[in-house]
C-alpha positions in Angstrom: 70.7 -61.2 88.8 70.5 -58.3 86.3 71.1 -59.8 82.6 72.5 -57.6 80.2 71.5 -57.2 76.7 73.6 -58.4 73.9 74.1 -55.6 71.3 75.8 -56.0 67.8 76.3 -53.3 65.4 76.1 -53.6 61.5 77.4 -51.6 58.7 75.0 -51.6 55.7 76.6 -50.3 52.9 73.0 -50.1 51.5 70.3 -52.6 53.6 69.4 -54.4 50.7 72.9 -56.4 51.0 72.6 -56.2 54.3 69.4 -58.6 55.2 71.3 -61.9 55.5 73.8 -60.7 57.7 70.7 -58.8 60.1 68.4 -62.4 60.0 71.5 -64.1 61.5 72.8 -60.9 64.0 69.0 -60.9 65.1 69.0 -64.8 66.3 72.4 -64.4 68.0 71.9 -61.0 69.5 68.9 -58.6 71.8 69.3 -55.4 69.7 70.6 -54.7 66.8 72.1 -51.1 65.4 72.5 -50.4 61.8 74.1 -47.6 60.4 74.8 -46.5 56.5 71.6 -48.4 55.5 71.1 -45.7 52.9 67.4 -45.5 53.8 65.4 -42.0 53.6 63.2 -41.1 56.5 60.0 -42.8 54.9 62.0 -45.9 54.0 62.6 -46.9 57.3 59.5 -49.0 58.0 60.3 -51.5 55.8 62.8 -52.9 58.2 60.2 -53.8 60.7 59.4 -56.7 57.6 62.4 -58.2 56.8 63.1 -60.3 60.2 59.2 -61.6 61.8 59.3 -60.5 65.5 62.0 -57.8 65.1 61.1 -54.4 65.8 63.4 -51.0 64.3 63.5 -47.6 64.7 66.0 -44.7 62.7 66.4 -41.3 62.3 67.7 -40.3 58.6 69.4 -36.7 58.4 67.6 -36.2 55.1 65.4 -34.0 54.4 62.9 -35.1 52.2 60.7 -32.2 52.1 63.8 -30.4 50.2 62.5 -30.2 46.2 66.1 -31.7 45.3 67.9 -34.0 46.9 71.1 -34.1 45.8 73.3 -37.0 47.6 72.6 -40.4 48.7 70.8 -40.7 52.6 73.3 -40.8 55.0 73.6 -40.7 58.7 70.5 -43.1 59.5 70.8 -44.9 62.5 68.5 -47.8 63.3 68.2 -50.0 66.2 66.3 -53.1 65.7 65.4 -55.3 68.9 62.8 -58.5 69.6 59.3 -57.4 69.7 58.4 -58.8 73.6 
């Protein structure tokens, strides 16, 4: 029998808000996506340390290497799943 992964998906709003609602999404569910989590590119590691045993990955669409950045990150998808 072929079990399929549960997936939930989150809106952020900023991840700082967000943490208590990803601790309990990550005991209830395999993977995790997150979107609007307002994170830049470099940023993104830090979600690998807010829930022990869950692992994420993201793509931000800003670039940072730009001298002047002159909105707030958006379009960052990141998928966070149980480290096996």
């Amino acid at each position: 029998m072929l079990l399929r992964p549960t997936t939930l998906r989150l809106s952020c709003k900023g991840h700082n808000g967000s943490i208590t609602e990803l601790v309990s999404f990550s005991k209830v569910s395999d993977i995790v996506c997150l979107h609007e989590t307002w994170l830049m590119s470099n940023e993104l590691g830090i979600l690998n340390d807010v829930v022990p045993g869950l692992s994420g990955v993201g793509v931000s669409a800003v670039d940072i290497s730009a001298d002047l950045l002159c909105c707030r990150p958006y379009a960052v998808v990141v998928t966070c799943a149980e480290v096996c």
